[in-house]
N, C-alpha and C positions, 0 to 999 in steps of 0.2 A: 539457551543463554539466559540466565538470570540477572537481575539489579541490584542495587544497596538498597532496602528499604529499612526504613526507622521510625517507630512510633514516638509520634509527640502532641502537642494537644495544637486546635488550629492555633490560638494566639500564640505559642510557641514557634509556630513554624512564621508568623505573619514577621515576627520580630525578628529574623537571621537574617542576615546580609543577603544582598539582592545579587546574583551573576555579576562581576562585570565585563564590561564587551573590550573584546581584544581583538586587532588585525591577526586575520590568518599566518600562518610560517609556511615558509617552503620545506617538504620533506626531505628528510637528508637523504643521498644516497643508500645508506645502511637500511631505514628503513623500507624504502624502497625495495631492495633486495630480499627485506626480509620476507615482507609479503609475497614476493614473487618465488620464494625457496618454499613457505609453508602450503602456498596455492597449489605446488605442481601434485603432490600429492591427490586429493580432493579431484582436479586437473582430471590428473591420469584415470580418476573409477571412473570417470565419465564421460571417457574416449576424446576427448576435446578437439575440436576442429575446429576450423575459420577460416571462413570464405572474404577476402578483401576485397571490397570496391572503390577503384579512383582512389586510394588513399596514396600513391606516388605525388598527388598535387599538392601534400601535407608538407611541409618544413620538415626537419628531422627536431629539433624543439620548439619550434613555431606555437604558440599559446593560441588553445582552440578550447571549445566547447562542444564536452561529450556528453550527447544524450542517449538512456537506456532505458530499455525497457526492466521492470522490475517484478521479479516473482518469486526469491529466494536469498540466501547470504552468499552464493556461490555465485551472483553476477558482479560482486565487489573483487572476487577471485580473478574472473575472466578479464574486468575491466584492467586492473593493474599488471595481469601477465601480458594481456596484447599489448598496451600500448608503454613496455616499459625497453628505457629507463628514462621516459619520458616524465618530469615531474609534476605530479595533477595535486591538485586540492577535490577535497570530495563533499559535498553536500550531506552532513547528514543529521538527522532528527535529533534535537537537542537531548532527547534522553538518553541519545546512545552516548554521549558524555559520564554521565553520574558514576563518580567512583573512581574515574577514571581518566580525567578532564586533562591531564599533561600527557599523556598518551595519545591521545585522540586527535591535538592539536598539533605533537610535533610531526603525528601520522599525515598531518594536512587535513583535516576534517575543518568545514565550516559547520557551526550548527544552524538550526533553524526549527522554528516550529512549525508542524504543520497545518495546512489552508488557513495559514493565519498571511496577512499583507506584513510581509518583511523586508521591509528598504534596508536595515543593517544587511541583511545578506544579500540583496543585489549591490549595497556600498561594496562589500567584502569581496565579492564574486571581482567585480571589476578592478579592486587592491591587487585582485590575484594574479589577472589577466596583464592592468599595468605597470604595476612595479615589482612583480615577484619572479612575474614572465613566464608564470606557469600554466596550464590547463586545467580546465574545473570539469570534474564528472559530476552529473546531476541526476536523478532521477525525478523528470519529471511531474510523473505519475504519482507521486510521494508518499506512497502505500503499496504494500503489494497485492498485486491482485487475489480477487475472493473467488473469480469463476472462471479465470482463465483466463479471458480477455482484456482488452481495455480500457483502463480507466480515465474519467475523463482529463485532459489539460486546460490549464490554467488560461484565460483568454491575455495576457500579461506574458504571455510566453512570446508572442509574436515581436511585439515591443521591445523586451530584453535585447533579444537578438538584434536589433536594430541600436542598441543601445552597448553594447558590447563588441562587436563589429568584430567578430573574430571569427574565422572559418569554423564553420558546424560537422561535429564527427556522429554519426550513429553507429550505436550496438544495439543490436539486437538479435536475442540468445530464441534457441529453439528446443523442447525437452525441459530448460531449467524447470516450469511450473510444473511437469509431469513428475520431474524425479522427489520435487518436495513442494506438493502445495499448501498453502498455509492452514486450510482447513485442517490437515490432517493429524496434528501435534508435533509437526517437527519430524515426522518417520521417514527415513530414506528409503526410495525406490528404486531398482536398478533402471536407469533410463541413461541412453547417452547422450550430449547434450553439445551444441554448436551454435553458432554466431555467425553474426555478418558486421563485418567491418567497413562503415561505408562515410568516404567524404561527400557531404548531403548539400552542404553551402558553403560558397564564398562569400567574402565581404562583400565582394562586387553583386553576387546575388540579394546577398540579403539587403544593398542601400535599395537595386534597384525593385525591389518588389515591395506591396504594402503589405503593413500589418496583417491584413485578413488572408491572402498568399500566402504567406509565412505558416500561419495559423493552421492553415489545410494544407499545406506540405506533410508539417509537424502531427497531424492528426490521420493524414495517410499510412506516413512511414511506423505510428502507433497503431496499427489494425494490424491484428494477432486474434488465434484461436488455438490456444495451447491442445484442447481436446482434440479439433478438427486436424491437427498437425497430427498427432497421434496415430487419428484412425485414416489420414492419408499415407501414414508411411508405416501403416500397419504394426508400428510399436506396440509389445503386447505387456503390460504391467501385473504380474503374476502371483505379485507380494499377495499377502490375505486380508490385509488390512486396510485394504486402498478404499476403501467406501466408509472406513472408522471417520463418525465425527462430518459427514459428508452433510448431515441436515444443517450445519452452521451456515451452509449457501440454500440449501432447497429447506430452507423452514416451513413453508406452507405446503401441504398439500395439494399434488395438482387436481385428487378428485375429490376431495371432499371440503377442501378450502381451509382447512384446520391449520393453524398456528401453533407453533410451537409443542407438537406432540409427534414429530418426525423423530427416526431415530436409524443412525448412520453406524454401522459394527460389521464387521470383518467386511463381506464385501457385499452387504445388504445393505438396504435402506426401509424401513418401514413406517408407516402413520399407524401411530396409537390410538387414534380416534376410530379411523376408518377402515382398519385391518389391511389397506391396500399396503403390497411388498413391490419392489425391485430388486435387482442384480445389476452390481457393476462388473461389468464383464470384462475381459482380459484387455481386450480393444475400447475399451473407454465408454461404449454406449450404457445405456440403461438398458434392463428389459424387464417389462411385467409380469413379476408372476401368478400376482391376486389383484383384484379389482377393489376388495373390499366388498361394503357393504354402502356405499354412497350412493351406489343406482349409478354412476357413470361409467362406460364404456371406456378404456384405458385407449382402444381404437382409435376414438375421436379426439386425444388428444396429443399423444404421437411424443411424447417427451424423453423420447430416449438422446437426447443430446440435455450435457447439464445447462451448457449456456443460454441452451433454447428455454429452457424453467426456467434461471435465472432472471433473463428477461420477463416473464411471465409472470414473474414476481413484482417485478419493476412496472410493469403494465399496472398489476393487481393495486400497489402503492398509489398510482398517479390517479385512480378511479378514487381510491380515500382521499386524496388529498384536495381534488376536485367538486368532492362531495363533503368535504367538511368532516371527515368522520376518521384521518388519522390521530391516532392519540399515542403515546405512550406516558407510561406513569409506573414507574418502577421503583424499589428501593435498592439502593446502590452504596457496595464500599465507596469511601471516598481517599486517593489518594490524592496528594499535590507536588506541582514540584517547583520552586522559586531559585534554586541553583542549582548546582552539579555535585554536590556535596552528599547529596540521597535523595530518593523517592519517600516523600513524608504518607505515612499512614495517618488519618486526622479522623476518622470516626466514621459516621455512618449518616444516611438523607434518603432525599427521596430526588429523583431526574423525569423532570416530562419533556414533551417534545410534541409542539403539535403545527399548527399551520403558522403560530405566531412565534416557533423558534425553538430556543432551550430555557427551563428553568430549572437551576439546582438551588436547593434549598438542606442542610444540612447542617451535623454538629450543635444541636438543642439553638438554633434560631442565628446562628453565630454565620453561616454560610449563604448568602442570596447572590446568585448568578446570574444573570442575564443573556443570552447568546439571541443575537435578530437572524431572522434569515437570508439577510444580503450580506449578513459578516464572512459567508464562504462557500465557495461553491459544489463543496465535499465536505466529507466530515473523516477524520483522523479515529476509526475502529479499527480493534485487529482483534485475533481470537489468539488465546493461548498467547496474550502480551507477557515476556518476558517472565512465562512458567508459572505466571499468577491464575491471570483465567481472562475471560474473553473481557471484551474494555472501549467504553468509548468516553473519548476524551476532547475538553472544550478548555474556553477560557484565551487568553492574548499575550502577551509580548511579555507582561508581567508576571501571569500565574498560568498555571496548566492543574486542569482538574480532570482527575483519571479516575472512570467509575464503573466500577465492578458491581454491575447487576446481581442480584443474591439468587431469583428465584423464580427468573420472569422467561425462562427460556431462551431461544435464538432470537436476538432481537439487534444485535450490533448491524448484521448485516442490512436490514430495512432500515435501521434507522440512519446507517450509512445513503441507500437509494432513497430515502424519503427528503435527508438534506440534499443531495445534486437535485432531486425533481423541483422541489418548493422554488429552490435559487432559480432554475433554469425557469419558472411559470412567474418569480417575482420580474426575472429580464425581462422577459419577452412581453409580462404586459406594461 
């Protein structure tokens, strides 16, 4: 899926009308329908099945809050064919607007930007809920996932829910991440792929429990292991390409510690530095086939699961950040975006990123950003954003700045685990 983008100069883009905010609409039927006639297709290569739980407790349009798990565009499918002709509003990422902004809204789309604090969209969510009468599907996790698992939720989740008092629906898909992970460029897999439909909370639940109950409900019912799912039901992934592009999650090396010289194609993985190879194999493990030349023992470190790296990865961050010695400093396209109108192209900078935050500095002296590390507890990267190239994106309610790394290798991913670590060491002390 691609964007509008348009080049202009920044002062150009600073002077154009700003978005303005509008109450959500209820979906008409028709649309409705329509998603649900284009889905079954899609549906159908993917065997679709779905197991319901306690959902007889539901109203047949009773206005509830659906939360999913997110790994692909095919859980927006699933969502509207289960629970239709139920009428929902959907949460989603103000750029999926651009281009296309009367479409989006009469589909029921709330925008939002991400790990950004957005009281318009919890105003809007509850417009939804109280006068429209409808149901809000949410994601969340507000990214999809990089390694299969988990990502973290908002600690604001808890309170919502207390604040919106409407019965709590979960989905949650099994397969989606395997038939298209996002690492991989968009390539479909043959994988078939199921849900679970589950009435999770009553209002009656949710007055009578706190915030922090809420909070680890919501964080249990999100523990997922798309590979572990795999290699327990023996799904075997055959395509040849399924490890293309696989270093955008395992950028470091597990034995020789090298950054950004990993390299992911047909169904290898290899480090540039250190000559060390794997295999991703049918079943989702890894296996070694060279050590390299780092002097380490591949034995000793046993990473044939990618989540298990992944982590390992996230360890590796929290030991720099600890130590004073994470940095990035990169030179970065810079795109922006102040409405729905297009994605502005605005010229070229430089992005650091160290224990004290973000700094963008770009456009001959014209662009100075600021981002603190208490501003959010994730950070908003994706690879292969909307067929440009990999992308991390900062900036508030006002502006969004979207930057395109030129030359600096895999670095969206850490720089994703490096903002939850900082946030998570600036709470706790």
């Amino acid at each position: 899926m691609k964007t509008l983008v348009k080049e202009l100069s920044y002062e150009e883009v600073l002077a154009l009308p700003k978005q303005k905010l509008k109450k959500p609409l209820r979906p008409s039927p028709f649309w409705r329908w329509l998603i649900k006639t284009i889905s079954k297709s899609d549906l159908k290569a993917v065997n679709f099945t779905c197991n319901k739980i306690g959902m007889e407790k539901l109203g047949k349009f009773q206005p509830c809050l659906i939360l999913m798990n997110h790994s692909c565009f095919l859980d927006l499918e699933i969502a509207e064919s289960l629970l239709y002709p139920r009428p929902i509003n959907i949460i989603c990422t103000s750029d999926g607007f651009v281009g296309k902004n009367w479409l989006m809204r009469h589909i029921g789309c709330i925008p939002t930007n991400k790990f950004i604090a957005d009281f318009v969209m919890v105003r809007n969510m509850k417009y939804a809920f109280e006068k429209l009468h409808d149901s809000v599907l949410m994601y969340p996790e507000a990214s999809y996932s990089f390694d299969g698992t988990a990502t973290p939720l908002p600690d604001s989740l808890g309170r919502s829910l207390k604040l919106f008092n409407v019965p709590v629906i979960m989905i949650k898909t099994y397969g989606a991440y395997m038939r298209n992970p996002l690492y991989n460029n968009l390539q479909l897999r043959k994988v078939d792929v199921s849900a679970d439909l589950k009435y999770l909370l009553s209002p009656e639940d949710i007055q009578n429990k706190s915030v922090e109950e809420l909070n680890q409900i919501l964080r249990d019912e999100f523990t997922f292991d798309g590979w572990k799912w795999q290699q327990e039901n023996n799904v075997l992934i055959k395509e040849d390409f399924r490890a293309d592009s696989l270093n955008r999650v395992l950028y470091k090396c597990c034995l020789c510690g090298c950054e950004g010289k990993m390299r992911g194609s047909g169904v290898e993985l290899n480090c540039g530095n250190c000559g060390a190879s794997w295999t991703l194999n049918e079943k989702g493990f890894l296996e070694c086939k060279e050590n390299g030349n780092s002097g380490k023992s591949f034995d000793n470190i046993k990473f044939s699961h990618v989540p298990s790296w992944y982590k390992w990865e996230r360890e590796e961050v929290v030991k720099e950040i600890k130590e004073n010695k994470y940095n990035l400093d990169v030179e970065v396209e810079i795109y922006v975006m102040v409405n729905t109108k297009a994605i502005y192209h605005v010229g070229e900078g430089r992005l650091k990123h160290s224990n004290q935050g973000f700094i963008l500095d770009g456009c001959n002296g014209k662009i100075h950003y600021e981002q603190k590390v208490k501003s959010s507890y994730s950070l908003y990267s994706d690879y292969y954003w909307y067929e440009i190239g990999d992308m991390i994106c900062i900036g508030d309610m006002k502006i969004l700045y979207y930057c395109f790394p030129k030359s600096a290798g895999d670095i969206v991913a850490k720089a994703r685990i490096a903002t939850e670590e900082m946030y998570k060491l600036l709470i706790v002390n």
